[in-house]
KEFI-900758 format. One record per residue (C-alpha): residue number from 1; residue in three letters; chain; x, y, z. Coordinates in steps of 0.05 Angstrom, whole numbers. Each point is the difference from the previous one (the first is absolute). Layout:
BEGIN
<node num="NUM" residu="ALA" chaine="A" xx="X" yy="Y" zz="Z"/>
...
This chain:
BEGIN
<node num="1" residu="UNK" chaine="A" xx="463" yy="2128" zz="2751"/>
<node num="2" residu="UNK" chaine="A" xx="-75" yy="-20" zz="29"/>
<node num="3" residu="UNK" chaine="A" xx="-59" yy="39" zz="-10"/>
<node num="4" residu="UNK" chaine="A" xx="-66" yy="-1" zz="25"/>
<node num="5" residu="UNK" chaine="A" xx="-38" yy="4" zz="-70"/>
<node num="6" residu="UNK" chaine="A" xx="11" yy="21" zz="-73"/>
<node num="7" residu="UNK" chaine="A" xx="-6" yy="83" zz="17"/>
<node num="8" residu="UNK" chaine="A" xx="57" yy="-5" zz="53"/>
<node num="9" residu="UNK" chaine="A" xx="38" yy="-42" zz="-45"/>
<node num="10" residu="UNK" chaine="A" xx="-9" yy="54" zz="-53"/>
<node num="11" residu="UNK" chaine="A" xx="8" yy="57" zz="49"/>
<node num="12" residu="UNK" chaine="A" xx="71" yy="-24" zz="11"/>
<node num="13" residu="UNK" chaine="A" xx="17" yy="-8" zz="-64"/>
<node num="14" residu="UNK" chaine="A" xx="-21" yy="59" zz="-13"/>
<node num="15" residu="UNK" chaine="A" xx="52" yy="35" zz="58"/>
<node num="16" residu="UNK" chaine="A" xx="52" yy="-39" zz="-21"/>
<node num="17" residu="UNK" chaine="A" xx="-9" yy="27" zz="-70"/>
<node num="18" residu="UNK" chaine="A" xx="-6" yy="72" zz="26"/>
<node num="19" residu="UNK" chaine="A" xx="75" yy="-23" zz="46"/>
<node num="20" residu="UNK" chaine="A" xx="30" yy="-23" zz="-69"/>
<node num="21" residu="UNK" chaine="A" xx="-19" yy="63" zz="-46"/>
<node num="22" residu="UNK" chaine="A" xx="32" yy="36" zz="67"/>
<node num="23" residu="UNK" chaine="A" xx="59" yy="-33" zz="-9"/>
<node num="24" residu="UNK" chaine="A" xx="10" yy="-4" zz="-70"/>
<node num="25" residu="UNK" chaine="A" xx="11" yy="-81" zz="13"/>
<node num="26" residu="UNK" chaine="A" xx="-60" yy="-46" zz="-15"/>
<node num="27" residu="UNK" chaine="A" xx="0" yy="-83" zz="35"/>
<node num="28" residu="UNK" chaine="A" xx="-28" yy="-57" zz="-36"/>
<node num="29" residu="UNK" chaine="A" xx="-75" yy="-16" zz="31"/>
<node num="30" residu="UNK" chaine="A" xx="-37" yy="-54" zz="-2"/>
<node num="31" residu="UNK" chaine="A" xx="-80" yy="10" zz="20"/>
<node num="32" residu="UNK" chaine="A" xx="-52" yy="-48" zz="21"/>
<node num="33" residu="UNK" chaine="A" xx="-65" yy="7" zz="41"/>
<node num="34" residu="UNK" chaine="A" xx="24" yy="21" zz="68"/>
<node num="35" residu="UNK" chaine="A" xx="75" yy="-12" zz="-12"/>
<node num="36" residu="UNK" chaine="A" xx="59" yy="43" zz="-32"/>
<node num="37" residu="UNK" chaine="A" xx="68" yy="-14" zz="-13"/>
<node num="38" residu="UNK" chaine="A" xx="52" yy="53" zz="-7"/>
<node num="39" residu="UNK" chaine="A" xx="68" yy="-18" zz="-25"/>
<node num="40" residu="UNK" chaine="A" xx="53" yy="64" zz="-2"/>
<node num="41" residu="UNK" chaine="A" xx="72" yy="-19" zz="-35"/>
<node num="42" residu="UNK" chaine="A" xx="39" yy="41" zz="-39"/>
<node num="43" residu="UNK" chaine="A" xx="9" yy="-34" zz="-70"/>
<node num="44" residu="UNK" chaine="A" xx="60" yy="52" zz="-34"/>
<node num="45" residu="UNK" chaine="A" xx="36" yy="-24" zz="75"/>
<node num="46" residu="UNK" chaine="A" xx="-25" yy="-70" zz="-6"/>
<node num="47" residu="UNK" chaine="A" xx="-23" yy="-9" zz="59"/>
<node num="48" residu="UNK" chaine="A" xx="-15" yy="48" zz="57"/>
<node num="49" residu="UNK" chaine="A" xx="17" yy="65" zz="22"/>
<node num="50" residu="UNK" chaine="A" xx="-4" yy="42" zz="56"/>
<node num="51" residu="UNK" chaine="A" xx="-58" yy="35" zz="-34"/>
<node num="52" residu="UNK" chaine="A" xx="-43" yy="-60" zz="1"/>
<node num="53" residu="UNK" chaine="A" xx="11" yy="-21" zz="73"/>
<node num="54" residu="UNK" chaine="A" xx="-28" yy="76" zz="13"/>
<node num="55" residu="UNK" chaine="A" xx="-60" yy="-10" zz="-45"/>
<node num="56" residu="UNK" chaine="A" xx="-6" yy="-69" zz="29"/>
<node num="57" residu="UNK" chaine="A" xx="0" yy="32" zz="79"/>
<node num="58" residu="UNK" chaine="A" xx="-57" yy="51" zz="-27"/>
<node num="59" residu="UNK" chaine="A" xx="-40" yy="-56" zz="-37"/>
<node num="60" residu="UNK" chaine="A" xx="-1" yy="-35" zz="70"/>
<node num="61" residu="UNK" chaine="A" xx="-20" yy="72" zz="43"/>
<node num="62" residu="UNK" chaine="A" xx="-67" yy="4" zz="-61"/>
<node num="63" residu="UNK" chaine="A" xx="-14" yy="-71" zz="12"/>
<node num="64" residu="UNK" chaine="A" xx="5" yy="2" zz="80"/>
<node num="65" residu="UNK" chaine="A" xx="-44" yy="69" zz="-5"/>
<node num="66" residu="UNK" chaine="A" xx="-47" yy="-48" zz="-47"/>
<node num="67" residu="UNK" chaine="A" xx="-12" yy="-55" zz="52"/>
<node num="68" residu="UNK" chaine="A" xx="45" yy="-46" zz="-40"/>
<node num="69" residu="UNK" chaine="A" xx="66" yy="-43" zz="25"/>
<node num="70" residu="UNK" chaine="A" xx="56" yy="-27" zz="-49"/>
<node num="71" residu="UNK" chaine="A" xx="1" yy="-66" zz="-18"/>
């Protein structure tokens, strides 16, 4: 995901953390200066679940309600 500048980057992060605690199920992230990427698998499944592709549908909604896209 795309962000404006470091706070929005860090915003998101910060909502996707809150999603994750939620959840009980945490992604992989990988942060730079306007950029995030969010990787949800399910490593005792080895691969993914259905639990990922609905924390991967919310981490798009927060990043859409950020002013970001998907790369």
């Amino acid at each position: 995901f795309r962000f404006a500048d470091w706070r929005a980057t860090i915003a998101f992060v910060d909502a996707v953390a809150e999603l994750a605690e939620r959840a009980d199920h945490h992604p992989d992230l990988a942060v730079g200066w306007g950029r995030c990427e969010v990787a949800w698998s399910t490593h005792d499944a080895g691969g993914i679940s259905g639990n990922d592709v609905a924390c991967a549908a919310r981490t798009d909604d927060l990043a859409a309600s950020a002013g970001s896209e998907p790369e």
